[in-house]
Residue frames relative to the residue before (quaternion, step in Angstrom):
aa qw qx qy qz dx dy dz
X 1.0000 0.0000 0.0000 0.0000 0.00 0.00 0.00
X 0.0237 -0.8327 0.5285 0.1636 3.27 -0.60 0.66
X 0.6800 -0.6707 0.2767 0.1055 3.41 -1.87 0.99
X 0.2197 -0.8880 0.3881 0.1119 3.26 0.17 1.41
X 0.4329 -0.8195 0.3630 0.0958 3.43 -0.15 1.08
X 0.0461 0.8250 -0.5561 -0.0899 4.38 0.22 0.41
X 0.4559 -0.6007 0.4712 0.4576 3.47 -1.18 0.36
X 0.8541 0.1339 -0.2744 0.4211 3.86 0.56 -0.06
X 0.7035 0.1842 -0.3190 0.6078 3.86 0.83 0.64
X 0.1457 -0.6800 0.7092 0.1155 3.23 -1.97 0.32
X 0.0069 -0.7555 0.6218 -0.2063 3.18 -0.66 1.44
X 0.4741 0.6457 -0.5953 -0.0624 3.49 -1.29 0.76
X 0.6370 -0.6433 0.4242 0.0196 2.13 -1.67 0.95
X 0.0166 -0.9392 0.3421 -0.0236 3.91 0.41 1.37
X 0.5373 -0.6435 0.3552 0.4136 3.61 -0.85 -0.06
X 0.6210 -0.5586 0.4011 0.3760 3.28 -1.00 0.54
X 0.3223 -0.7491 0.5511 0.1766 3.66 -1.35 0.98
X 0.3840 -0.7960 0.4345 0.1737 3.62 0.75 1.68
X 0.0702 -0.7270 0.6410 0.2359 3.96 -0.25 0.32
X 0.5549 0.4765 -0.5889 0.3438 3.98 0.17 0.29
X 0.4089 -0.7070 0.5013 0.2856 3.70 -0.48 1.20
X 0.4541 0.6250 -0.4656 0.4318 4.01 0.59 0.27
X 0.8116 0.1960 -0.1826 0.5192 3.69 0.62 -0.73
X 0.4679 -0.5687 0.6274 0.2530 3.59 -1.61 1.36
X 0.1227 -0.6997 0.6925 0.1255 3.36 -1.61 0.55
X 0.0864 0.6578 -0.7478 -0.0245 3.88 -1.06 1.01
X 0.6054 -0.4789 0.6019 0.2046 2.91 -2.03 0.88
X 0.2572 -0.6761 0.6826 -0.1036 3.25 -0.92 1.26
X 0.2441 -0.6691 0.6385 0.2916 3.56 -1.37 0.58
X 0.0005 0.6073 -0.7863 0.1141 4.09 -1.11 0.65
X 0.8747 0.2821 -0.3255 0.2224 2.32 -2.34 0.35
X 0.3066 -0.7761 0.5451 -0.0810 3.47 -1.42 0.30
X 0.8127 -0.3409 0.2531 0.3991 3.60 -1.37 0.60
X 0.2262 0.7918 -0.5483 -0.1462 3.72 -0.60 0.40
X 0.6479 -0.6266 0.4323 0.0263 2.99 -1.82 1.26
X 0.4780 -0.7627 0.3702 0.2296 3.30 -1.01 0.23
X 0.3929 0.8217 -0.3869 0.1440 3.06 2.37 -0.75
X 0.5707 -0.5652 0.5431 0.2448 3.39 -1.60 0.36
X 0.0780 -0.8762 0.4482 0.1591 3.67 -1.08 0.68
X 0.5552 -0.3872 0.3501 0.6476 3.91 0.02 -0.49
X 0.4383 -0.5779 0.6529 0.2186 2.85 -1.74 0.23
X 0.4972 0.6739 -0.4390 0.3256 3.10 0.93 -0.71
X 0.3025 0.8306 -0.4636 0.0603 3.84 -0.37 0.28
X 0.3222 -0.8498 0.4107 0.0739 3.23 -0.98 0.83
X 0.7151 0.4328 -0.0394 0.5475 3.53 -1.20 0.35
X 0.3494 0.8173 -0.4058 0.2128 3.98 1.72 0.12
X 0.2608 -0.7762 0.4869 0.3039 3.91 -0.63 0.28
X 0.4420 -0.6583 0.4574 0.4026 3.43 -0.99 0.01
X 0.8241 0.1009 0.0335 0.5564 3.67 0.55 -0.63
X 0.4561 -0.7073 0.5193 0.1486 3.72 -1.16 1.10
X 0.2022 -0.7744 0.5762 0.1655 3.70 -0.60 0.99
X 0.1668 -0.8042 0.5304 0.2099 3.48 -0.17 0.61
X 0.0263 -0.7692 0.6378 -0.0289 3.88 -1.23 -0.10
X 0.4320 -0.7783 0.4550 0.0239 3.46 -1.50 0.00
X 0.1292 -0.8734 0.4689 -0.0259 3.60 -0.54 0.43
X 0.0319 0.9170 -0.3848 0.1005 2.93 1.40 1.49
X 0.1852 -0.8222 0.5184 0.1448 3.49 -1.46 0.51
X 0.2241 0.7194 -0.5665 0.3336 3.59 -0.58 1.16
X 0.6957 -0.6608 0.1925 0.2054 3.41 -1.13 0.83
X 0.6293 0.3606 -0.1801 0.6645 3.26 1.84 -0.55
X 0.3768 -0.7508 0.4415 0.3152 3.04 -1.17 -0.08
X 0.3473 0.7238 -0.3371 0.4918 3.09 2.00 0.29
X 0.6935 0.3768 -0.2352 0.5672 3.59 1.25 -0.76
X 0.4915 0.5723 -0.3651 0.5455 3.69 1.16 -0.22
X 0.5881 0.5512 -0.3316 0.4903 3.89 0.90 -0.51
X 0.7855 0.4674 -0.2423 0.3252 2.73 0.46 -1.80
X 0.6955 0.5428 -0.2212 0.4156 3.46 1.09 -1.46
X 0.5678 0.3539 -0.4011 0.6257 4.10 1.49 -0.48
X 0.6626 0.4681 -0.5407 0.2224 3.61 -0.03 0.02
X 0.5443 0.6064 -0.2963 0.4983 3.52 1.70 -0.71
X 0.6415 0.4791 -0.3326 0.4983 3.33 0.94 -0.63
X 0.6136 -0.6823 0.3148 0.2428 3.41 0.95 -0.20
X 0.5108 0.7963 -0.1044 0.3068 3.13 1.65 -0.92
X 0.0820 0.8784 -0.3989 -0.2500 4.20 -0.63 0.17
X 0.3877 0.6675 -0.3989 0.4950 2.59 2.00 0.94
X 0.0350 0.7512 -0.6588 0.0181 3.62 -1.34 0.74
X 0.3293 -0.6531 0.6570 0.1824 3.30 -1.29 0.82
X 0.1024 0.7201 -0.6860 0.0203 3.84 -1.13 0.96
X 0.2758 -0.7092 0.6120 0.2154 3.53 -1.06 -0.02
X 0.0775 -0.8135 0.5501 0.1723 3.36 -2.08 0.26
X 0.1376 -0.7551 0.5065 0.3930 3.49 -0.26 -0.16
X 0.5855 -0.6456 0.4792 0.1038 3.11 -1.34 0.97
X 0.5414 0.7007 -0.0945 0.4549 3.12 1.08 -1.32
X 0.8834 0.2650 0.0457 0.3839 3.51 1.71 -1.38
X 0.4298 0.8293 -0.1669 0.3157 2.56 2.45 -0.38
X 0.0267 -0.8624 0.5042 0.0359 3.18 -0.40 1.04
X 0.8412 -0.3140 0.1763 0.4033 3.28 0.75 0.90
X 0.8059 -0.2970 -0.1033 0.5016 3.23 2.60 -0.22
X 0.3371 -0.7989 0.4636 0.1822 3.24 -1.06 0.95
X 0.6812 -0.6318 0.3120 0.1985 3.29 -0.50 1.51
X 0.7751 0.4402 -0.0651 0.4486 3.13 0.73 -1.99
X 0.4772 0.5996 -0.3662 0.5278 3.51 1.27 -1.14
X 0.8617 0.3503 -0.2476 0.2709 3.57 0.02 -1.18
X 0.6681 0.5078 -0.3141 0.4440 3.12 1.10 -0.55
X 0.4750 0.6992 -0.3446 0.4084 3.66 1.33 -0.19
X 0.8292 0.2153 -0.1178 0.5022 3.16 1.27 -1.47
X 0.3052 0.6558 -0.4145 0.5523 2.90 1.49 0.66
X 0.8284 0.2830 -0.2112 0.4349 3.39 0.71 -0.53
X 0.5775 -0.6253 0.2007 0.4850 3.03 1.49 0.61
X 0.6536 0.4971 -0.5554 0.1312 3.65 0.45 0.31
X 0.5252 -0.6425 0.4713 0.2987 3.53 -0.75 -0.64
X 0.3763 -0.9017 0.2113 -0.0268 3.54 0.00 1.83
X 0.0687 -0.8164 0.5553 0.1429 3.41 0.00 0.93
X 0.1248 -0.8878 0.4383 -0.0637 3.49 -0.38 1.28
X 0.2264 -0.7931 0.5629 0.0537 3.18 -1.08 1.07
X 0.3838 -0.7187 0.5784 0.0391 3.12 -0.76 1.69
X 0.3110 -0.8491 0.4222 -0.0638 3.33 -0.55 1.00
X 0.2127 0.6958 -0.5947 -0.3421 3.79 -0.06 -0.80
X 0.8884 -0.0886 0.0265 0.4496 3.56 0.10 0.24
X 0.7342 -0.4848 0.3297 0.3423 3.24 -1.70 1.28
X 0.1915 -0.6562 0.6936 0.2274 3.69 -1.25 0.43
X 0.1221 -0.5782 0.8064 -0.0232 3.16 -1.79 1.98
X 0.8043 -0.0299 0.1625 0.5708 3.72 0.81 0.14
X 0.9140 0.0656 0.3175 0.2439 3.25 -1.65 -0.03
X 0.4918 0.6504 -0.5458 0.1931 4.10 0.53 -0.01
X 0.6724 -0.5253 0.4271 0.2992 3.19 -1.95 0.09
X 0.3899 -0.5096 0.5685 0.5149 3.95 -0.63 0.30
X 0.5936 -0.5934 0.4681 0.2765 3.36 -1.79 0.43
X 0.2386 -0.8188 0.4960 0.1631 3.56 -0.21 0.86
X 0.6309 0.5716 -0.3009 0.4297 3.85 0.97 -0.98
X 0.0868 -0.8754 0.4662 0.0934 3.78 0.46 0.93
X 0.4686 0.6248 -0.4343 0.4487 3.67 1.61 -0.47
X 0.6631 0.2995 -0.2673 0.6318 3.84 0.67 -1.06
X 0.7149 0.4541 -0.3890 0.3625 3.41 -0.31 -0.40
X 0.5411 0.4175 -0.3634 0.6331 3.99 1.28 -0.13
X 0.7490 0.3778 -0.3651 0.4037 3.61 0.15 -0.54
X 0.7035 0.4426 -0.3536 0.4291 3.74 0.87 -0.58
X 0.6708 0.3998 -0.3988 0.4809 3.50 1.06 -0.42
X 0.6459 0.4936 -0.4269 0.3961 3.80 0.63 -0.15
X 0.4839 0.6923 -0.3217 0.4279 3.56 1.55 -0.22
X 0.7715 0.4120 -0.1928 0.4449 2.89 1.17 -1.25
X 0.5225 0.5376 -0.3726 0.5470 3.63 1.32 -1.01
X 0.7022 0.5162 -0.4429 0.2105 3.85 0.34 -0.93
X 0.5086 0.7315 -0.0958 0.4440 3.54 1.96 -0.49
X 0.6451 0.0438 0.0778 0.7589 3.36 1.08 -1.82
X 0.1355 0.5288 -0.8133 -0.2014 3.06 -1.87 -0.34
X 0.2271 -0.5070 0.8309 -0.0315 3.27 -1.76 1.64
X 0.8500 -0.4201 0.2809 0.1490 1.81 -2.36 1.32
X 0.8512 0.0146 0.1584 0.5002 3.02 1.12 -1.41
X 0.2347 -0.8570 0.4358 0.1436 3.63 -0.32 0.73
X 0.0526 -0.8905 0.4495 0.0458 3.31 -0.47 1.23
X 0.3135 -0.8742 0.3413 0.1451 3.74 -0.81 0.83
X 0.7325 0.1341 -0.0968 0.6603 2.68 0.03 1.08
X 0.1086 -0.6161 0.7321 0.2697 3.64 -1.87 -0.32
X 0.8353 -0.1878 0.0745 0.5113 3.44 -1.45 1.43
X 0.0075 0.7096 -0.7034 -0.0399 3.22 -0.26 1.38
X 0.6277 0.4048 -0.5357 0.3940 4.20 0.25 0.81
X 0.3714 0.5928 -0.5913 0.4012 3.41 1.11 0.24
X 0.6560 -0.5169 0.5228 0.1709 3.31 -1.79 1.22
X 0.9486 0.1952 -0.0255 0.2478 3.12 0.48 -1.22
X 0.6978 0.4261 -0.3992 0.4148 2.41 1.50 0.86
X 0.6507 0.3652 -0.1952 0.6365 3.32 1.22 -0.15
X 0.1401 -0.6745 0.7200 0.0838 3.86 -1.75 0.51
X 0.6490 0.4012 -0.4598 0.4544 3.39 -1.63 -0.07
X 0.6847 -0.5341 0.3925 0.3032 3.23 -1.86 0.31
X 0.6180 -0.4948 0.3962 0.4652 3.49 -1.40 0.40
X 0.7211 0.5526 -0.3768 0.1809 3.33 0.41 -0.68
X 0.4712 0.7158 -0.2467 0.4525 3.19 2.10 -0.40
X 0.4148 0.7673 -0.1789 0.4552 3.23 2.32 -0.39
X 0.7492 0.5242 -0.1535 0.3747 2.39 0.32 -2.10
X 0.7392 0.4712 -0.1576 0.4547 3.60 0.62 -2.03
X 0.5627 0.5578 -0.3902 0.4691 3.67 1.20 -0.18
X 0.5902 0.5942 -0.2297 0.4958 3.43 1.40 -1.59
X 0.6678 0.5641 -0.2721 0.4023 3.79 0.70 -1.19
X 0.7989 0.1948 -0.3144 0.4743 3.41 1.01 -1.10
X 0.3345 0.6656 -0.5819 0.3263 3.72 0.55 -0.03
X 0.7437 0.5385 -0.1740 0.3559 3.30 0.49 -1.78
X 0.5649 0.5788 -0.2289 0.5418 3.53 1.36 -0.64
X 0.6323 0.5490 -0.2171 0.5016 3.30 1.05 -1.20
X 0.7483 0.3974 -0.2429 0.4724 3.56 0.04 -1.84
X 0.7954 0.2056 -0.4352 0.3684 4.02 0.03 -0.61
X 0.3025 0.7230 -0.5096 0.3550 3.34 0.98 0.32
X 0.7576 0.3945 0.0184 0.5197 3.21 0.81 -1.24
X 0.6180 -0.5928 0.3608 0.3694 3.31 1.26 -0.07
X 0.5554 0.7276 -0.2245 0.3343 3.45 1.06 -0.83
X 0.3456 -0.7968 0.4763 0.1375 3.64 -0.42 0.61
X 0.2938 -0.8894 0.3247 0.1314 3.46 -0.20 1.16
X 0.1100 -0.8269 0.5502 0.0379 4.16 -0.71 0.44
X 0.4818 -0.6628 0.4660 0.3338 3.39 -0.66 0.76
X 0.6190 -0.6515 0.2878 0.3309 3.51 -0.74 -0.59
X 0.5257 -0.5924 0.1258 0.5974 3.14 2.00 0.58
X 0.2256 0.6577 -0.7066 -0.1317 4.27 -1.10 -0.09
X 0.6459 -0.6704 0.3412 0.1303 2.59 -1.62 1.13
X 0.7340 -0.5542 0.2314 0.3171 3.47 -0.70 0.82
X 0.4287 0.7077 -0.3192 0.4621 3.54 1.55 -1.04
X 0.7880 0.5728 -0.0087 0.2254 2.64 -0.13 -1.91
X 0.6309 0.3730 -0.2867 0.6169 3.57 1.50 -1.60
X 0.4382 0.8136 -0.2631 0.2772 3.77 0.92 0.18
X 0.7353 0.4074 -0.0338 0.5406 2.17 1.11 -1.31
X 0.4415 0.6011 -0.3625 0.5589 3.56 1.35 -1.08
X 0.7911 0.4449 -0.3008 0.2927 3.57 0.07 -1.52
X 0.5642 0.6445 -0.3624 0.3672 3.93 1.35 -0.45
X 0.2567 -0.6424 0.5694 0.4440 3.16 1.40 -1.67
X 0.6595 0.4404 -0.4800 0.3751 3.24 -1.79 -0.37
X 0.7260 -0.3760 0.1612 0.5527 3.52 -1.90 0.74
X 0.2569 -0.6830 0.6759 0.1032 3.11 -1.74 -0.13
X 0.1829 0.8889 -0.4190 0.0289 3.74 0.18 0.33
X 0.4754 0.8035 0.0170 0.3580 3.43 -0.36 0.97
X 0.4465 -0.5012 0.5379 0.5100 3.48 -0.84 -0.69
X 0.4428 0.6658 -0.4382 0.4107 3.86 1.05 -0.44
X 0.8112 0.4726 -0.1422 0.3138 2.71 0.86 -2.01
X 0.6003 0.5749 -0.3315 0.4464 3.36 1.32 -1.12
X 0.7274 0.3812 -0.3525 0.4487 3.67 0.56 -1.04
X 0.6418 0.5254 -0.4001 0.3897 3.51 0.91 0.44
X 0.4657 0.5479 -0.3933 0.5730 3.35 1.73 0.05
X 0.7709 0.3732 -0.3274 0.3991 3.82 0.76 -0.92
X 0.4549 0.5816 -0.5172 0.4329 3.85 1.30 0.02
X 0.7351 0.4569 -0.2499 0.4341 3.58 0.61 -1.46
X 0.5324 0.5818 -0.3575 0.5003 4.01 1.43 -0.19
X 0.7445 0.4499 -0.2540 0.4228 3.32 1.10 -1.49
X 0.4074 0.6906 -0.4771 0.3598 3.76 1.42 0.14
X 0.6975 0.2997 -0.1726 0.6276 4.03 0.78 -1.36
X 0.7334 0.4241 -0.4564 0.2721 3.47 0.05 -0.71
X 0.6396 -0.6553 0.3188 0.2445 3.42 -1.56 0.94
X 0.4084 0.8282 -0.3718 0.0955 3.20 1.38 0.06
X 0.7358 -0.4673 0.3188 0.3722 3.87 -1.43 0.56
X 0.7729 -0.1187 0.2266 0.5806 2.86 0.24 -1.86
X 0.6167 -0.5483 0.5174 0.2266 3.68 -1.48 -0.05
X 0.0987 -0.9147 0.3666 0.1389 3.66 -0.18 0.83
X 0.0617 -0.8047 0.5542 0.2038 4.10 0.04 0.80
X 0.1227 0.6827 -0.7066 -0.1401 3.26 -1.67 -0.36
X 0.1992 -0.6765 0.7066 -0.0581 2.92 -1.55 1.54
X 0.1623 0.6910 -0.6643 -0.2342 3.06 -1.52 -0.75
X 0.5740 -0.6850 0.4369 0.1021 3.57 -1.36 0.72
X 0.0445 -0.7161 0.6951 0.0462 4.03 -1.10 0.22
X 0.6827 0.4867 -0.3493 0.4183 3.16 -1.68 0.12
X 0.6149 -0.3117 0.5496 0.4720 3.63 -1.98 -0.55
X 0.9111 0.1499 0.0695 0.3777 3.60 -0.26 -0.53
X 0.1146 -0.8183 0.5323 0.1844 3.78 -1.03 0.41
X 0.7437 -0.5509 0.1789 0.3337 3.54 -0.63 1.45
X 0.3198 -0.6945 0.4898 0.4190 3.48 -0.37 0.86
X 0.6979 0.5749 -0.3662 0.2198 3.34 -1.78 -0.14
X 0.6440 0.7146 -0.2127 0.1712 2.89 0.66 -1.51
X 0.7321 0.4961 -0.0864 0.4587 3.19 1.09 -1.46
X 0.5885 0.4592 -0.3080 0.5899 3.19 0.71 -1.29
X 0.6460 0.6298 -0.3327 0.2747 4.06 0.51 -1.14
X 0.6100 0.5412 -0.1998 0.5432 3.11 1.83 -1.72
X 0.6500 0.5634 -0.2868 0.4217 3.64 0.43 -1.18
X 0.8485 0.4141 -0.1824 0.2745 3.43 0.69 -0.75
X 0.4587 0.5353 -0.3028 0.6414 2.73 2.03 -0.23
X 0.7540 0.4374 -0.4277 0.2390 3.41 0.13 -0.62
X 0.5988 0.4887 -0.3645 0.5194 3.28 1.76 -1.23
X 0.7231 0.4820 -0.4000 0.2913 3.62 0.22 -0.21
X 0.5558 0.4723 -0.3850 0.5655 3.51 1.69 -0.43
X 0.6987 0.5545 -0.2804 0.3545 3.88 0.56 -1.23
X 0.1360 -0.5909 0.7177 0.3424 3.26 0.50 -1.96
X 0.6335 0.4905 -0.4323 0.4138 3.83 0.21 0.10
X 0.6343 -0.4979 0.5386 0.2441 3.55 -1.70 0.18
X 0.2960 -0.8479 0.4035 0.1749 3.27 -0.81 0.34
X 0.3623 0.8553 -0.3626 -0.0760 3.67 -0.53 -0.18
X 0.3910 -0.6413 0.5350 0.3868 4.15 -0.35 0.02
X 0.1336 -0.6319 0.7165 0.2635 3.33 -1.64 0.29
X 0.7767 0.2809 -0.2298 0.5148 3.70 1.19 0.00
X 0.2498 0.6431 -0.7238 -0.0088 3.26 -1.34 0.41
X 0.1528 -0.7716 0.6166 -0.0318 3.45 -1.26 1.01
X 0.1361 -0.7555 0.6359 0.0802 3.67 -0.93 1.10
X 0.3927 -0.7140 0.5583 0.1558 3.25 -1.41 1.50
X 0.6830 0.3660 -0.3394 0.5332 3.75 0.79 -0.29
X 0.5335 -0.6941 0.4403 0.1993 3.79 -1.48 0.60
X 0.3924 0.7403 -0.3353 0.4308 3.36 1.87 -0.38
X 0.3615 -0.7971 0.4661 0.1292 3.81 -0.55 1.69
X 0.7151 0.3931 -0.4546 0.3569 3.48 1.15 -0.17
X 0.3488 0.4852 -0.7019 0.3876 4.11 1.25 0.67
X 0.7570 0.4422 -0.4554 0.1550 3.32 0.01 -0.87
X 0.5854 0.6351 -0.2564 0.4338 3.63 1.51 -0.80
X 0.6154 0.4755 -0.2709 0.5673 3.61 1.70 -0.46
X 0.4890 0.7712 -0.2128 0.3477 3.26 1.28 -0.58
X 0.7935 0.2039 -0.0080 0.5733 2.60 0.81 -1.84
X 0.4631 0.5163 -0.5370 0.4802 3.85 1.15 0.13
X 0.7029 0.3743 -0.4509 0.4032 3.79 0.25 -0.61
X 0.6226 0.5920 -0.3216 0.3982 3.94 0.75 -0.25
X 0.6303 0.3522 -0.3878 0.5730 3.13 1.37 -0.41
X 0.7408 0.5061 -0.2889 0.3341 3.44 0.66 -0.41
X 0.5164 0.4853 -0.4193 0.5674 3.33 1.58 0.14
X 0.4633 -0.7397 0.4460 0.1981 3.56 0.91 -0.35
X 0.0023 0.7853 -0.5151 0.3436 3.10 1.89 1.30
X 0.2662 -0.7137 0.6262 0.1662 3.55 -0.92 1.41
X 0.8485 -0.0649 -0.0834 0.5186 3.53 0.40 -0.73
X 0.0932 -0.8491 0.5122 -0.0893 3.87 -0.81 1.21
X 0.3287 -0.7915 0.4883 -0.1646 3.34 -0.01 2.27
X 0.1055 -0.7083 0.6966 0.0438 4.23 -0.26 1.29
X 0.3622 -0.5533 0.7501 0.0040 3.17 -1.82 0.74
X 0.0545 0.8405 -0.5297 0.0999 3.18 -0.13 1.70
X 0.5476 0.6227 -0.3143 0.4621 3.69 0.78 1.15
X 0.5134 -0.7160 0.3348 0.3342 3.72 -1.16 0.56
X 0.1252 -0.8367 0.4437 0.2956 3.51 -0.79 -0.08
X 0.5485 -0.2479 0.4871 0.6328 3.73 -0.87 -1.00
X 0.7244 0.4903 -0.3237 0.3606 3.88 -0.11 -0.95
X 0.5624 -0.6828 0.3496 0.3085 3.29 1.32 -0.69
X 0.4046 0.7697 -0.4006 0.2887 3.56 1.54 0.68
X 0.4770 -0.6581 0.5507 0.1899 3.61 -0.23 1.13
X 0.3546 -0.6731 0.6072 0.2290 3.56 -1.59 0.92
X 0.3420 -0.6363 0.6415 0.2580 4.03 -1.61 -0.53
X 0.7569 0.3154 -0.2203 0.5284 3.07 1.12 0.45
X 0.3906 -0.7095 0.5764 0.1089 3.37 -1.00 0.55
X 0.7901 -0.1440 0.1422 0.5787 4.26 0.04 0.13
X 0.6646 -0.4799 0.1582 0.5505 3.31 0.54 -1.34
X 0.3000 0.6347 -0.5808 0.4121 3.23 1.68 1.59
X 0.5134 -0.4752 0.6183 0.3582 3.37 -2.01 -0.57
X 0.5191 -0.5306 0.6630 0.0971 3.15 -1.39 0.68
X 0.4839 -0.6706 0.3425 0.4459 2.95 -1.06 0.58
X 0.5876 0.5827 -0.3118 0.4669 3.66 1.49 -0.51
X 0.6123 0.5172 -0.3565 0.4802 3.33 1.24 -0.10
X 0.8340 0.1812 -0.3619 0.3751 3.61 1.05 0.02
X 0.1921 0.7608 -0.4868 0.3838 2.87 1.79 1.10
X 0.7350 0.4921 -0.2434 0.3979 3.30 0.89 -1.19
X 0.3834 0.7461 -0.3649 0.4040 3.28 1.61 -0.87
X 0.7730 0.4776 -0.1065 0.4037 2.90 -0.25 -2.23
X 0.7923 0.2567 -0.2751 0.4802 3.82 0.45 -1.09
X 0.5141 0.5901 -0.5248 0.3347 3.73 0.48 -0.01
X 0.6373 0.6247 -0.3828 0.2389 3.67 0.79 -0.61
């Protein structure tokens, strides 16, 4: 992903480091300028309290435990590919095996680059219900950033109809449904008006999708630099969306590019104040330049920043 540079904020906005060792992760450029613009208050669908959680990188998952348990957290973010499922996913189990409670990305296959959304919905219902028939996380997530560049191709709308049958699928199964995350920039930009063109534009086709579709919750990702991330913002995003959507909101990622514990303490004050139901740190480096919270299997000092302010 590469870093997009503003004369008065820096913000990018990165892919998710996947801890199931089955899926490649490239940095991907996303996102976009954010604004200061005012939204309604009016908002819908509001939680009472933010569950926080984690999305830890390290070679085992045994050290991935160890490092969300310091963090305090019983929320984890894991991933699968569908596409590969053979009936199980090591890491998945041993998470809830250890008692936590999985926000899961539902994959249809590993990113080596660039792939197509799955179009064949006959296979593509039967492999996700395989998998759901196994686990059921907290939350099911589709895809990761389907407007990232690099990972995904084809039009958004190839999204959408992918998004539609998941959602059919997961409450079948009980299973609570998430988009695949757009990136804060971006709902920005949507939120000004005027042309849109783009990835702007696409994640403005999935806001106006996420109006009929049946989905759970709304999915942001951001990520932060500097001492501090801009007040407003979040709570600003959140409120627009529940008020355009009717749905809940929440991130399974946010990543901070600078090591400095009070972004992360501003971070997470603006998440509780947007009223982010469930809210999922990326604790690992990237190409793009996203800083870990952890050290082997210590905290950082930003890692028990986050501690301390999640409580």
């Amino acid at each position: 992903m590469k870093k997009l540079i503003f004369p008065s904020v820096i913000f990018m906005f990165l892919s998710a480091m996947i801890s199931c060792k089955k899926e490649v992760i490239a940095d991907e450029e996303s996102g976009a300028r954010i604004s200061s613009q005012n939204t309604s208050n009016e908002t819908a669908a509001v939680t009472n309290s933010t569950h926080f959680g984690a999305l830890v990188s390290a070679r085992t998952t045994a050290n991935r435990i160890t490092v969300a348990n310091k963090f305090g957290v019983s929320y984890v973010r894991a991933s699968t590919m569908l596409k590969d499922f053979n009936g199980k996913d090591a890491a998945v189990g041993q998470y809830i095996s250890s008692g936590f409670k999985v926000i899961l990305n539902l994959n249809w296959a590993a990113v080596s680059g660039p792939i197509p959304f799955p179009k064949d919905m006959v296979t593509y219902k039967q492999k996700l219900g395989a998998v759901l028939d196994v686990y059921k996380p907290e939350v099911a997530v589709i895809e990761n950033e389907p407007t990232t560049q690099g990972y995904h191709s084809g039009p958004i709308e190839d999204y959408i109809t992918e998004l539609a049958t998941a959602i059919e699928v997961c409450h079948s199964k009980g299973v609570k449904v998430a988009d695949g995350g757009i990136h804060a920039g971006y709902v920005q930009q949507v939120m000004k008006g005027g042309k849109l063109l783009g990835k702007a534009l696409d994640v403005q086709k999935l806001i106006d999708a996420y109006t009929t579709l049946d989905l759970d919750y709304v999915n942001v990702h951001t990520a932060g630099d500097g001492n501090s991330y801009p007040d407003g913002i979040l709570p600003q995003v959140a409120d627009y969306l529940r008020t355009k959507t009717g749905k809940p909101v929440m991130s399974n990622e946010f990543s901070v590019h600078s090591s400095s514990p009070s972004l992360i303490k501003s971070m997470v004050d603006e998440f509780k104040a947007g009223k982010y139901e469930y809210v999922i740190v990326r604790s690992g480096e990237s190409k793009g330049g996203a800083v870990p919270l952890h050290s082997g299997t210590d905290l950082l000092a930003n890692g028990i920043a986050y501690r301390d302010n999640i409580k």
